[in-house]
C-alpha positions as CSV (number, residue, x, y, z in Angstrom):
1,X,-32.2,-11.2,1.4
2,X,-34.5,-8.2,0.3
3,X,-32.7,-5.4,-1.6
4,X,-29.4,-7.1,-1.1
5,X,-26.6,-7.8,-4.2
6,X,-25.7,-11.1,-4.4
7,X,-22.7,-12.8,-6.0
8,X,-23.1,-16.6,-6.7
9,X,-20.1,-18.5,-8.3
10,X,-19.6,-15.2,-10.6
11,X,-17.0,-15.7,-13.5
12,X,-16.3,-14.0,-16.7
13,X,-13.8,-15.1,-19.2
14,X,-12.2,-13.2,-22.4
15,X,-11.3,-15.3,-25.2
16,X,-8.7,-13.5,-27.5
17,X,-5.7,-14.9,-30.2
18,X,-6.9,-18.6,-28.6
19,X,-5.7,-17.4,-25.4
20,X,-8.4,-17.3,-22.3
21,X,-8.0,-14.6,-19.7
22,X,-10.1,-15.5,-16.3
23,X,-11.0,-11.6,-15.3
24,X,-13.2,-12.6,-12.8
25,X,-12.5,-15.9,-10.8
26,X,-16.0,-17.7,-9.5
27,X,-16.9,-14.4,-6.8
28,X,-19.3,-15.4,-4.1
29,X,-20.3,-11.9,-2.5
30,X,-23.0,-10.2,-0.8
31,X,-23.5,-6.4,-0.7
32,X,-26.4,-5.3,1.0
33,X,-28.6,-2.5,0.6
34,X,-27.5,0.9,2.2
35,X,-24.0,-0.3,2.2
36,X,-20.5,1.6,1.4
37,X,-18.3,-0.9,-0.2
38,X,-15.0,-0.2,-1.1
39,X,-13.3,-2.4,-4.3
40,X,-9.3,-2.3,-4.2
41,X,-6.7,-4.1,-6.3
42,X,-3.9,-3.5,-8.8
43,X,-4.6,-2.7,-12.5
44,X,-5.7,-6.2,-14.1
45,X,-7.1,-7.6,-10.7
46,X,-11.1,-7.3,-12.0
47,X,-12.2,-4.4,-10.4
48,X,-14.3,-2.9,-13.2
49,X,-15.0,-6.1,-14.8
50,X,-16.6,-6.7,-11.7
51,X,-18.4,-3.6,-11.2
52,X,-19.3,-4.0,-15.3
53,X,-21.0,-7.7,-14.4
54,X,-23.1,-6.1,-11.5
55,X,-24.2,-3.1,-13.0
56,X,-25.2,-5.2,-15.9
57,X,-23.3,-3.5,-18.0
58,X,-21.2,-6.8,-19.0
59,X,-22.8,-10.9,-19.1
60,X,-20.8,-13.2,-17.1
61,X,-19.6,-16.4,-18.3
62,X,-20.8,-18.6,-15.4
63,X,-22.4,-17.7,-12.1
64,X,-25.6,-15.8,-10.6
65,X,-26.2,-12.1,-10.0
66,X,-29.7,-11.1,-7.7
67,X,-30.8,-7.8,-6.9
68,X,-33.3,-9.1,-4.4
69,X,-35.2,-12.2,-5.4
70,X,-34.7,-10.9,-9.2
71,X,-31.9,-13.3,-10.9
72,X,-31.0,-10.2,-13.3
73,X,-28.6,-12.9,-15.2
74,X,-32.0,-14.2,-16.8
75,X,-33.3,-11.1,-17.9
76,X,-34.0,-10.1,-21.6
77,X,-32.3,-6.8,-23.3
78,X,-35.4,-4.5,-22.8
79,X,-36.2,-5.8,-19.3
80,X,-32.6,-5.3,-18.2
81,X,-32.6,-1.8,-19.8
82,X,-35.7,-0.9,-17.8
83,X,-34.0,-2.8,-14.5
84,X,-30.8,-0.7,-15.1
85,X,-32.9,2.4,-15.4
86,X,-34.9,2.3,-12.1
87,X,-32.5,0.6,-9.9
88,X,-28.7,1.3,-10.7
89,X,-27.0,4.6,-10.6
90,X,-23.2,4.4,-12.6
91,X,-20.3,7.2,-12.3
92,X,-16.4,6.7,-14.0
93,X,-13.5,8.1,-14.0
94,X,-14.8,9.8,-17.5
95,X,-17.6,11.9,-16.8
96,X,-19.2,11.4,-19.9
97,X,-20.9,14.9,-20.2
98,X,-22.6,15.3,-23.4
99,X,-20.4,18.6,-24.5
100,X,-23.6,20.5,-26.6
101,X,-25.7,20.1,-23.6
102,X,-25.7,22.4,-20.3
103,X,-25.3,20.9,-17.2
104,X,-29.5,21.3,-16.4
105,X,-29.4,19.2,-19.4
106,X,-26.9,16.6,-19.0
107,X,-28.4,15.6,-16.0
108,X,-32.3,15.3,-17.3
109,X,-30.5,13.0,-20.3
110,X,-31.0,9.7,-18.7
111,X,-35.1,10.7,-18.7
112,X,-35.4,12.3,-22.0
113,X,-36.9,8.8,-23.6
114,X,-38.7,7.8,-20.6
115,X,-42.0,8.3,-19.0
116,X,-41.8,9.1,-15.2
117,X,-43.9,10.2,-12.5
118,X,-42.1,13.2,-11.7
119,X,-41.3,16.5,-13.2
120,X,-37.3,15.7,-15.2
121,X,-36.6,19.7,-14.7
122,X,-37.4,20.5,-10.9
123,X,-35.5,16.9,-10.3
124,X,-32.8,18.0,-12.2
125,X,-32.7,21.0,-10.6
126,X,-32.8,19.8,-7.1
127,X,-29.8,17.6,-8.0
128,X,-28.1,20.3,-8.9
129,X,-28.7,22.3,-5.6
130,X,-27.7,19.3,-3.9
131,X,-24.2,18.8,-5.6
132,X,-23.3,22.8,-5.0
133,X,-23.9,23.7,-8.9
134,X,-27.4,25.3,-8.8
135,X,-25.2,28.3,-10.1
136,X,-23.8,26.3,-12.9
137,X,-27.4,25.1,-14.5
138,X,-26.5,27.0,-18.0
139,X,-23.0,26.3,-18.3
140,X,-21.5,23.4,-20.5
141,X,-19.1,21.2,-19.9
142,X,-15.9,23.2,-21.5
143,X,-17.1,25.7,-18.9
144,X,-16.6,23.6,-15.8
145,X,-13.5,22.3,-13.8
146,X,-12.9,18.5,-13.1
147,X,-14.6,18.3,-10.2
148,X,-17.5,20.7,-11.2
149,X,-18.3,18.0,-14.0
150,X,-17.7,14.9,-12.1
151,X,-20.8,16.6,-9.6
152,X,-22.7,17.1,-12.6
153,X,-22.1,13.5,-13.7
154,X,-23.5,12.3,-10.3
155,X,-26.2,14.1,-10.1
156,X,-27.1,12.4,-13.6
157,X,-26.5,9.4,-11.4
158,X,-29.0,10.4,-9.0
159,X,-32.0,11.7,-11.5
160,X,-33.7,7.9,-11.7
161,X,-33.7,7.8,-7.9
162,X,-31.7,4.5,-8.2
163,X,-31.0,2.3,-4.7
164,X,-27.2,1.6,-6.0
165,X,-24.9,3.8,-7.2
166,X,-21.7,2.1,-8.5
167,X,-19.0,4.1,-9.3
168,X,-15.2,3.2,-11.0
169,X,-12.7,5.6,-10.2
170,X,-14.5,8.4,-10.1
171,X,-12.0,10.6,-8.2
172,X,-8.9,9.3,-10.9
173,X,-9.0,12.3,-13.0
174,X,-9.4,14.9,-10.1
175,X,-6.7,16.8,-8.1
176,X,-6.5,15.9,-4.1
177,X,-9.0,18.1,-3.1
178,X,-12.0,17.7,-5.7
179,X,-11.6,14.2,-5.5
180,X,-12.0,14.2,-1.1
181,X,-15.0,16.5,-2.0
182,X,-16.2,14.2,-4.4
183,X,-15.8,11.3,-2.3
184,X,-17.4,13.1,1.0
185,X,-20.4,13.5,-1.7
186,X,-20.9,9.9,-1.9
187,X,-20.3,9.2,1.3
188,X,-23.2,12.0,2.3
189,X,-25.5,10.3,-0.3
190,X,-24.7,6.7,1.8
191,X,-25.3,8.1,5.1
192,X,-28.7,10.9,4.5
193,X,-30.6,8.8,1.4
194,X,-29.8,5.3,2.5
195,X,-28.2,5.0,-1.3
196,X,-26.2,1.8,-1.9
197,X,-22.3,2.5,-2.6
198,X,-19.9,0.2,-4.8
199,X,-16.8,2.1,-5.5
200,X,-13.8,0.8,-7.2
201,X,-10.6,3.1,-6.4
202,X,-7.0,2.8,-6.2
203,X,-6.7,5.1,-3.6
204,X,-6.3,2.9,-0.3
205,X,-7.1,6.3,2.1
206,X,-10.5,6.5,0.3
207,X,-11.1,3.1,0.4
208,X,-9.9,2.9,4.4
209,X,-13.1,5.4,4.8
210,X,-15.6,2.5,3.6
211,X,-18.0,0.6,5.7
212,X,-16.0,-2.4,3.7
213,X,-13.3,-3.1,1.8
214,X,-12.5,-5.8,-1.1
215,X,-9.3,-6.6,-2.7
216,X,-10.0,-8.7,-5.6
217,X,-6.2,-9.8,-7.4
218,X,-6.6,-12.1,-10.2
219,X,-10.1,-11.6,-10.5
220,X,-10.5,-13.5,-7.1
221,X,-11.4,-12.3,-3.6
222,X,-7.6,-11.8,-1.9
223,X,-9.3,-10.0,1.1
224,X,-12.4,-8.9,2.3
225,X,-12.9,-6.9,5.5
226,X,-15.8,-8.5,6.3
227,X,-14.4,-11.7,5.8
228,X,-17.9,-13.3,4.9
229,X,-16.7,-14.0,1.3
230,X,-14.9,-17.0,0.3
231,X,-13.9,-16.8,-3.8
232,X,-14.5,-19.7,-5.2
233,X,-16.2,-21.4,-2.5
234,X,-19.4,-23.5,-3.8
C-alpha cells in the first residue's frame, strides 16, 4: 500500500522492579496517507506509546512498522534520523520552544544541521504566515500566549515538508478556544496539503471531528471506527 502506515503484530513491553507492563498489546493497524486519525483512551491505555513506536521515536518489542514498502523497524540510527527528518512531522502537548530563540528561529531549528533544497528562512517565514504569526517573527517564546506557541511549534512541524504529522495532545495545555483553533489548523493542513494526521487527544468532541477514531485500552484496540482492525489478530 504506497504511502500507507502499517501496523503488523506491534508490541512494546516495559520491564521494571521484575515486573512487565504490556503498553502496547500486538496492534494490527493501517493508516493511510492523507488520513485524519483520531487516538482516544484513558491515561495508561498506550496512546503515546503508540504514537512514540510510529514516529520512531520508541523500538517496539515485537511486531512490524512500514511507511510504504520501507520496514522502518530495520533501519539503522542514522538512516532512521534521516527517515524521521523527511517524512514525519511531531507536535505535544509541550511545545518545546527553544526559549533564547525567536519564533523565525524556532521554526528554521529542525534545518539548522541539514542540507536542503530550499531556502530555511522564506520557508520559515511562509509557515509563519500560514499559522497567523507573520507578526510574531521576532518575538520569543516568553512573549507569546499558549496557543501562539503551540502555532509556532507546528509550523516547526511543517518546515521539512513531512507527509505525517503526529501529534499527542497538543491542545492539553490550551484554554477552549486556542485549542478549537489549533485543532481547525490541523484539520486545514489534512484537508488543503493532503498532510497525514495521527492525533492522540482526550478530548472525545475533537476526536468525533476525525475521519476515524481509535480507542486503544490496555494497549489493545477496544474500538475502531473503521472497524478494519482486529488487535491481536495474526
Amino acid at each position: 500500500m504506497e504511502g500507507a502506515i502499517q501496523l503488523i503484530n506491534l508490541g512494546k513491553r516495559f520491564i521494571g522492579d521484575g515486573v512487565e507492563t504490556v503498553a502496547v498489546n500486538r496492534i494490527n493497524l493501517t493508516f493511510q496517507p492523507g488520513s485524519f486519525t483520531a487516538i482516544i483512551g484513558p491515561s495508561g491505555s498506550g496512546k503515546s506509546t503508540l504514537l512514540s513506536l510510529i514516529g520512531t521515536l520508541d523500538k517496539p518489542t515485537e511486531g512490524t512498522i512500514r511507511f510504504g514498502d520501507r520496514d522502518v523497524t530495520k533501519m539503522r540510527t542514522r538512516e532512521l534520523a534521516d527517515f524521521r527528518f523527511h517524512e514525519i512531522g511531531f507536535i505535544f502537548q509541550q511545545f518545546h520552544l527553544l526559549p533564547t530563540l525567536t519564533a523565525l528561529e524556532n521554526v528554521m531549528a529542525p534545518l539548522f544541521a541539514r542540507k536542503v533544497d530550499f531556502n530555511k528562512k522564506e520557508r520559515a517565514e511562509s509557515l509563519l504566515r500560514d499559522v497567523g504569526l507573520e507578526e510574531k517573527r521576532n518575538a520569543l517564546p516568553s512573549q507569546l500566549s499558549g496557543g501562539q506557541q503551540q502555532r509556532v511549534a507546528i509550523a516547526r512541524a511543517l518546515v521539512n515538508h513531512p507527509k505525517w504529522i503526529l501529534a499527542d495532545e497538543p491542545t492539553g495545555n490550551l484554554d477552549t478556544e486556542s485549542g478549537k483553533a489549533v485543532f481547525n489548523l490541523l484539520k486545514t493542513l489534512n484537508k488543503e496539503k493532503g498532510i497525514g494526521i495521527l492525533l492522540v487527544t482526550h478530548d472525545p468532541n475533537l476526536a468525533r471531528q476525525a475521519d476515524r477514531t481509535i480507542e486503544l485500552r490496555d494497549g489493545s484496540v477496544a474500538f475502531d471506527s473503521e472497524g478494519l482492525a482486529l488487535s491481536g489478530s495474526p
